[in-house]
Each structure stands twice: as C-alpha cells, then as structure tokens.
C-alpha positions in Angstrom: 98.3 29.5 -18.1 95.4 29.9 -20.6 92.3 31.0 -19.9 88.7 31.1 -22.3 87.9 34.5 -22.1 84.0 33.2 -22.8 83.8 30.3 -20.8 86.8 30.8 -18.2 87.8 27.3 -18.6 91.9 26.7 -18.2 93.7 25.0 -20.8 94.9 21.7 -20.1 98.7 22.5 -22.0 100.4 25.9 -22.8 100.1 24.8 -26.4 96.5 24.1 -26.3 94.6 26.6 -28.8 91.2 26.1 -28.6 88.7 26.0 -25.2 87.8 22.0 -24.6 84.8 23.1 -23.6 82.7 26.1 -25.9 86.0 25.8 -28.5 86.7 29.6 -28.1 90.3 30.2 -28.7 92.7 30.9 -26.4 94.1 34.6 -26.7 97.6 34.5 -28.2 100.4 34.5 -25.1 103.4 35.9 -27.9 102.6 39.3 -28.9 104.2 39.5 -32.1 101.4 36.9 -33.0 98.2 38.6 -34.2 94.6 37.4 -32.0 93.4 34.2 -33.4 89.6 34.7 -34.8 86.7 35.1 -32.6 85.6 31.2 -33.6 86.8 29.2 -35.7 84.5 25.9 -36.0 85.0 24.8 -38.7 89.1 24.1 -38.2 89.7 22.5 -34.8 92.6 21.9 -33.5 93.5 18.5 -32.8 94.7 17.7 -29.4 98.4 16.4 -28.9 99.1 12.8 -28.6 99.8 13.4 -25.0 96.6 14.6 -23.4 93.8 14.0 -25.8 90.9 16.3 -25.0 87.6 14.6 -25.2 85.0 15.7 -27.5 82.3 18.0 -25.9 79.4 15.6 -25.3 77.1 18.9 -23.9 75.9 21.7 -26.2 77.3 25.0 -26.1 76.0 26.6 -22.8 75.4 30.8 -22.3 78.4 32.8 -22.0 80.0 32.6 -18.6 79.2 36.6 -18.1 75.7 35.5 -16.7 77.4 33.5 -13.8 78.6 35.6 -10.9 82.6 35.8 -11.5 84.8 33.5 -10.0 86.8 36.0 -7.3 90.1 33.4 -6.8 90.7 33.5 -10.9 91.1 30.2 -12.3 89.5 27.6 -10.9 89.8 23.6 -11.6 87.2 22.4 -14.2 84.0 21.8 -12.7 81.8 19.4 -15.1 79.0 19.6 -13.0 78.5 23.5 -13.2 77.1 22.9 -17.5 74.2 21.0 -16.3 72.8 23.6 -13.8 70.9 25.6 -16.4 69.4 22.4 -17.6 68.0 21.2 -14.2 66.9 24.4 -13.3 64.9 24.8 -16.3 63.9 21.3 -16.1 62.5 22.2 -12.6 61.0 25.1 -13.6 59.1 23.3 -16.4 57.4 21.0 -14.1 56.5 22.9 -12.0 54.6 25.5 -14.4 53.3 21.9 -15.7 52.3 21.4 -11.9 50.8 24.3 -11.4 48.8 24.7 -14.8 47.4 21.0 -14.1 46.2 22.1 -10.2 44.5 25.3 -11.5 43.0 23.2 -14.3 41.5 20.9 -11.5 40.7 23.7 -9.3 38.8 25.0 -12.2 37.0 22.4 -13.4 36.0 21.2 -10.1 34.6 24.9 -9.8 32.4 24.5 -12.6 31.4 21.1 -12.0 29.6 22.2 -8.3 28.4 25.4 -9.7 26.4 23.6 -12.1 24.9 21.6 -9.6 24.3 24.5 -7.6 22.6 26.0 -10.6 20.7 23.0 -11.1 19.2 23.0 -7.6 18.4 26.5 -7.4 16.8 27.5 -10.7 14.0 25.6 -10.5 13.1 26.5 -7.0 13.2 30.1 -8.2 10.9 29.6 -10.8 7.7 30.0 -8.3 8.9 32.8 -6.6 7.5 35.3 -9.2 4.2 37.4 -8.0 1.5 38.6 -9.9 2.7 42.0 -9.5 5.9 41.2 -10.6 4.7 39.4 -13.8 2.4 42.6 -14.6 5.7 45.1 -14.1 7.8 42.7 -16.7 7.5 43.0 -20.3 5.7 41.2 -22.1 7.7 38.6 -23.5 5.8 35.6 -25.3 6.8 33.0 -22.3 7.9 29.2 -22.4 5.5 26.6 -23.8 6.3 24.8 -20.2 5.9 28.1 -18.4 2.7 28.9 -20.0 1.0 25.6 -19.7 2.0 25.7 -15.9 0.6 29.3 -15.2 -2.5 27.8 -16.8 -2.8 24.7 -14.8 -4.5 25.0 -11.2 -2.4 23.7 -8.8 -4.4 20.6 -7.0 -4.3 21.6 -3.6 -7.2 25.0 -4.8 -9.2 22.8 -7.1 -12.5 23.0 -5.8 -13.8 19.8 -4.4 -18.1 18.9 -4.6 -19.6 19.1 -1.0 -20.1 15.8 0.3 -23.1 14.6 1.4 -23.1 13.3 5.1 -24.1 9.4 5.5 -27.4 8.8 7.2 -26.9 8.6 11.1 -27.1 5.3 12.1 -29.7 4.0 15.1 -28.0 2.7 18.3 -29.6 0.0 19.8 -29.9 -0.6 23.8 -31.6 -2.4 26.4 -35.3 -0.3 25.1 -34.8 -0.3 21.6 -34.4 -2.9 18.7 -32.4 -1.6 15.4 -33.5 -3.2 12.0 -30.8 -2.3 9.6 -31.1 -1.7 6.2 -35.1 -1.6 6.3 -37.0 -0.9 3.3 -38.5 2.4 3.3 -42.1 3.0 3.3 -42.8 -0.1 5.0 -44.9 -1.9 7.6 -43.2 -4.4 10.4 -44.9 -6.7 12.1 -44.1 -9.0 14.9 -45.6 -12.5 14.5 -48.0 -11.7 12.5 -48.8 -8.2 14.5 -48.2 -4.8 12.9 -46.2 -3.3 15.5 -45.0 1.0 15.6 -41.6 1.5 15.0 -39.7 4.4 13.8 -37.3 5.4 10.8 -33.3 6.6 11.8 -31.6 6.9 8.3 -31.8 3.5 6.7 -32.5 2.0 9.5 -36.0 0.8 11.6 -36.0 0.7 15.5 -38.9 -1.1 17.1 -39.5 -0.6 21.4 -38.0 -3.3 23.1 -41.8 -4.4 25.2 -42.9 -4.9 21.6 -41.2 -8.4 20.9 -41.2 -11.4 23.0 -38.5 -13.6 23.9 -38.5 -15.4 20.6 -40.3 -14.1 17.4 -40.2 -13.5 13.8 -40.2 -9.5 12.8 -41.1 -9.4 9.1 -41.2 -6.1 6.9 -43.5 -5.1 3.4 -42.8 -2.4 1.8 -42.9 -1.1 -2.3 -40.7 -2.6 -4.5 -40.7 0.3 -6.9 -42.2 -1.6 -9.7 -46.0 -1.1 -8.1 -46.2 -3.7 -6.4 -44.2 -5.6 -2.9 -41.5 -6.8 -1.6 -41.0 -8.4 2.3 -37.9 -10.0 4.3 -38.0 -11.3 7.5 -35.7 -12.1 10.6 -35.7 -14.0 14.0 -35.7 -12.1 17.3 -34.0 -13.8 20.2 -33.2 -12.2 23.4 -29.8 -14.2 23.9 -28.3 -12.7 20.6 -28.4 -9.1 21.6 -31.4 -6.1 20.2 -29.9 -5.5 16.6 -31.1 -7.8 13.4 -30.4 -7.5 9.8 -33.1 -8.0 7.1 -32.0 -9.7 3.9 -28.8 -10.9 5.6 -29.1 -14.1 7.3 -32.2 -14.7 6.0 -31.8 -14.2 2.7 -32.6 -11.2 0.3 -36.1 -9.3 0.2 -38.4 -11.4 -2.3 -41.4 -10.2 -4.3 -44.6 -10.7 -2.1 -48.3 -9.7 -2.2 -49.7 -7.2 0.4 -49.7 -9.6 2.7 -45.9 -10.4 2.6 -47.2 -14.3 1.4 -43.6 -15.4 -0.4 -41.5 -18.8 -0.4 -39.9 -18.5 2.7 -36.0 -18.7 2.9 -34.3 -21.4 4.1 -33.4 -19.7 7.2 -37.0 -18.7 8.1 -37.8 -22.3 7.7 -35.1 -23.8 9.8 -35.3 -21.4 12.5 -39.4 -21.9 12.8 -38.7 -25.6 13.1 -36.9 -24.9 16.2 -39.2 -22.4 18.1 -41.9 -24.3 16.9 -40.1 -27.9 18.5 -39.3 -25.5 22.1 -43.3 -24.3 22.5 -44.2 -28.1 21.8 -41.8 -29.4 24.7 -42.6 -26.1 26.7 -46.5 -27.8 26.2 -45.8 -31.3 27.6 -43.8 -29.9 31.1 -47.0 -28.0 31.5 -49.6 -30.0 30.3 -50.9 -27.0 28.6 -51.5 -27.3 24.3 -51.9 -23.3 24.3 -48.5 -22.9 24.7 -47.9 -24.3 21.3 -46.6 -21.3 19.0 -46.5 -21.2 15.2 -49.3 -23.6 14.9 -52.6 -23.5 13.7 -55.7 -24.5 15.2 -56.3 -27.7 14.0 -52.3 -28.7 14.4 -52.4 -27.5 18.0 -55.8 -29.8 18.6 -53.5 -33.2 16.9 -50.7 -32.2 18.9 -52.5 -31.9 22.3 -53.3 -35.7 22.1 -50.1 -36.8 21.6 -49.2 -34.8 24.3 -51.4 -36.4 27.0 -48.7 -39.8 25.9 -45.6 -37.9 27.1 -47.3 -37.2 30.5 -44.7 -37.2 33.6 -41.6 -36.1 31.3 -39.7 -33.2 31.4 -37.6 -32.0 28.6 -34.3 -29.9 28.8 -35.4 -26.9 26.9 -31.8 -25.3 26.5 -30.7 -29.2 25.0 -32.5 -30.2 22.2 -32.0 -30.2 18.4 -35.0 -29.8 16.1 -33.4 -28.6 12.5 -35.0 -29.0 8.7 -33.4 -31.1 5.9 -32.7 -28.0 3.5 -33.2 -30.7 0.6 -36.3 -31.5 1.3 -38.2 -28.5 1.7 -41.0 -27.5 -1.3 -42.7 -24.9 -1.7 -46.0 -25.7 -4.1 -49.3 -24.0 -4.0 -48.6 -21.3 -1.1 -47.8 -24.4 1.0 -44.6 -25.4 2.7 -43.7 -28.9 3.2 -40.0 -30.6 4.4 -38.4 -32.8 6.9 -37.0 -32.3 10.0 -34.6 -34.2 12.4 -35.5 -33.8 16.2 -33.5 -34.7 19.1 -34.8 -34.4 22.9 -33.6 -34.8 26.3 -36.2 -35.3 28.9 -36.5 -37.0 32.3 -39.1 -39.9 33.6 -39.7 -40.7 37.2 -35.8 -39.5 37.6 -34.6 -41.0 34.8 -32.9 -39.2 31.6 -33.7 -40.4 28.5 -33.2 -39.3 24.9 -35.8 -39.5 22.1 -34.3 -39.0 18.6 -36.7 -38.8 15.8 -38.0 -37.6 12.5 -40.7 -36.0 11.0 -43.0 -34.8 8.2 -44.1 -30.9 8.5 -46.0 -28.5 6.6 -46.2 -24.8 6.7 -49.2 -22.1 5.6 -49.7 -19.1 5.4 -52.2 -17.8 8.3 -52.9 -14.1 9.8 -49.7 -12.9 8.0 -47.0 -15.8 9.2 -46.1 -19.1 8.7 -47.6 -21.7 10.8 -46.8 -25.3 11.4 -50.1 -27.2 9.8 -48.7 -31.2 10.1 -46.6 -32.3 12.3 -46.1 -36.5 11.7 -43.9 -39.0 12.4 -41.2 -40.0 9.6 -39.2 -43.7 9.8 -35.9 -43.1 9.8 -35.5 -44.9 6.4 -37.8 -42.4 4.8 -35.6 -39.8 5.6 -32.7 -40.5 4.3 -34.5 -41.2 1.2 -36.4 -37.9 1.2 -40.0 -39.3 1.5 -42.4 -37.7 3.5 -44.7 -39.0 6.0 -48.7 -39.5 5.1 -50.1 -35.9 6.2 -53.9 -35.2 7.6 
C-alpha cells in the first residue's frame, strides 16, 4: 500500500498518485518507473470514478517529521489530528491575550493608587522642612506658593493685644445695696438726703441702714458738657437690695445742680403709690405726720379729711393708687396728672371699698418731688382728662 512520505497518509487505491491530503506524490511502486517530482501542483491527478477523493478543505499543515512517528506504520486516516496545531495555537493566543490584559489591569490599577498615595503624602511633607535644612539647601529661587507661605505667619503665633479685664462687679447682700451702672463723679441721695456710698467698677453700693422700707434713691453727676445730669429709682425692701438707674425709670436726663428735671413716668407712677400707702398708713393711726412725699401745706389739707375717715382701717398690702400716663404735664417746674385710687378698708367690722379719682400735683422741694394737691376728680372728668380745681 502507498504511503505519503511527507504527510504519512495511505492511499485510498494502489493506483492513486498523489496524497489526498498535502498532494505529495506517492513514490513509484515499479522500479523501472523513474520518482515522480517532489510536487507537482499545478497537474493533479484526477481521482477515478470509483472512489472520488474529496478536495482538501484545510490548508497544507507542517510536515509530519514534527509529530512523534507513528510506531505500528500505517495508521487509518485520522481527520481530526490537522486541526490540533490550529487549536493549540488558538489556545495559546488567548491566553497571551489573557495574560497581557491581567498585567495591563494589574498595572494600571498600580498607578492609579500610587497616585493617590502621592497625592496624600506630598503635601503633608511639605512642612516637614527645618530652618536648618532650608539653610544647608541651595538656593534655588522657590515656588510663588511656597514663598508666599514661608512669608505668611501662621495664626495660631500672631500676637494677640492684651485684654483689658472688665470692671469687678459689686455683689449685693443683706448690708449692702448695688446701684448699677451709676454715673461717675456723682452724689446719691435718699429722699431728698445725700447719703455715703461707695464706687465698685461702674457700679455704686449704698449701706443697707441707709434706706428705709420704701424710698426714692436719686443720683447727679456731670454730664460731660459742663453741666448735669440725674436719674432716679425706687427702693423697696420686698424686691431684693439691687436697682438699676436709667432702666425702669427711664434714661438719665439733663438737670440743674439740684437734679430738678421732668420726672419719668415711672418716678411719677411709683410716687403716687407710696404717697396713697403713707396717706392710708395716716388714717389707721390718726397721725398726719405719717404722710410721706408731701409738703407742708398738703399734709395740713389732708389731715382734715382725715379726721372724716375716723374708725376705718385700710388693707395696706390691697389697694391700687396708679397715674393716668396721659394725663401727666410737666409746665413751669410743676407736675400735675390724674390718678385712679382704689381702697379696701373696714368700719365697725364691716369691709368696704372706696374707688375714686383724683387731681394731683407735684414740686420740687429739698431735692425731691412732693405731692402739693391732692383733690377729688368726678369720674366723668377723668375719662375725659380734666382736672379737678386745685388750692
């Protein structure tokens, strides 16, 4: 039987002249016949009728010489054993394609975090330079950034200005009465008295044994423009020992030396009440001298109609006696207004009410304000903001 010397591939008839599969041709069996060329392409020989040879359908492969030879000779044809080169150099193809793609990745992800890391780092090293380090490098014209860094202070060493302490603040207690914000260079007085007291900071503390139950504390002082200035507040020993001046009782107004000035509204209102308790104090005693805030020849009317209330006794911690804010004038160094009074008194064991009105008017006498007139009002002049006929 024939077989391709190149390929090894038997012939499939004795007469068969050409390999079916890498068209080598078959060494001449007869020897008188001379070898038949090495390859002759470009004459094939047809197959007979018989057995038709299909056409290759794979390209020529390498010479069998590579393969390992086939120890039991001739073998049947293997069609399969063509497309092993062709897988295997299909495999290795991928998988150089594999491997060039997971170095690429390995790579690149590589650089990607060592650029972070970079970009974490280098700033942070940056500061770490020293002064003796800068002086041993070269001198090499620096960054703009660089430069204007070195030449701006950091915050934290910029010298901040000494701050001045606040003024201690007075405490007050059970001895001592604060005043805050007091004018300095001034002169207190407590109804009408001037009165020692001391500076602490801004404010003015007075002794305790130097007020009464119920008074009016009233400061002078400069007002910086040569000539004075005066506030004043109420004192009551229910509402504990610290007062304000110019808060409740409105702001310090210009004065004369002797702190004469229209009187805030608060100053009014409150003297209508303490005046109103020392005139109820006066009837459960019998006693005018008890009458505060008055002057003489007020307290000498009032102690006549006092002698008509004789036998009742008034509730002194119930009663109302308040001024009609829109009333009050203030016209040559004189005060006058309206004021609603309510009290609560007993008669022979009885309780009664009395609920009044009435004209009053205020002047200026031995540095205070002092009730003047005190006269009854009908209720129907009130409301229409008249005022009663005055002595």
């Amino acid at each position: 039987m024939k077989v391709c010397q190149k390929c090894h591939t038997p012939a499939r008839y004795d007469t068969q002249k050409f390999c079916s599969v890498c068209g080598t041709p078959f060494p001449d069996m007869t020897p008188a016949e001379p070898a038949a060329p090495a390859r002759q392409p470009a004459q094939p020989v047809q197959p007979a009728p018989q057995a038709p040879v299909q056409p290759p359908v794979q390209p020529p492969v390498q010479p069998y010489a590579q393969q390992p030879q086939n120890p039991f000779g001739a073998a049947a044809p293997q069609p399969e054993q063509p497309e092993q080169p062709k897988k295997s150099k299909l495999s290795i193809i991928i998988a150089a394609v594999v491997v060039v793609v997971v170095v690429a990745a390995a790579a690149a992800v590589f650089f990607l975090r060592g650029s972070k890391d970079n970009a974490a780092t280098l700033p942070a090293a940056e500061p770490v330079a020293t002064e003796a380090a800068d002086a041993a490098a070269p001198q090499t014209p620096a960054p703009a950034d660089s430069a204007a860094a070195a030449q701006t202070p950091a915050p934290a060493v910029t010298p901040q200005p000494a701050q001045t302490p606040a003024p201690a603040a007075a405490v007050a207690t059970d001895t001592q009465v604060v005043l805050r914000n007091a004018a300095a260079n001034g002169t207190i007085t407590v109804d009408g008295k001037a009165v020692d007291f001391a500076y602490v900071g801004n404010d003015a503390v007075i002794p305790r044994s130097s007020l009464s139950d119920v008074c009016q504390v009233r400061i002078v002082a400069d007002n910086g423009n040569g000539g004075y200035k005066t506030a004043a507040v109420w004192y009551n020993k229910d509402y504990g020992n610290e007062l304000t001046f110019g808060a409740d009782y409105g702001a310090y107004t210009d004065c004369d030396a002797t702190g004469l000035a229209k009187p805030g509204d608060k100053v009014v209102d409150v003297l209508t009440w303490a005046f109103y308790r020392s005139f109820q104090e006066a009837i459960n005693e019998g006693n005018s001298s008890l009458l505060r805030y008055s002057t003489a020849g007020n307290s000498t009317r009032c102690a006549a109609e006092i002698r008509n209330y004789t036998g009742n006794t008034y509730d002194l911690g119930n009663f109302q006696a308040v001024s009609d804010p829109a009333s009050i004038k203030y016209t040559d160094g004189q005060v006058i207004y309206n004021g609603h009074f309510v009290a609560n008194y007993t008669d022979s064991g009885s309780s009664y009410t009395a609920d009044h009105h009435r004209t009053l008017r205020l002047v200026w006498e031995d540095g205070i304000w002092k009730v003047d007139a005190f006269s009854l009002l009908p209720d129907g002049a009130y409301s229409a903001t008249t005022y009663a006929t005055l002595p």
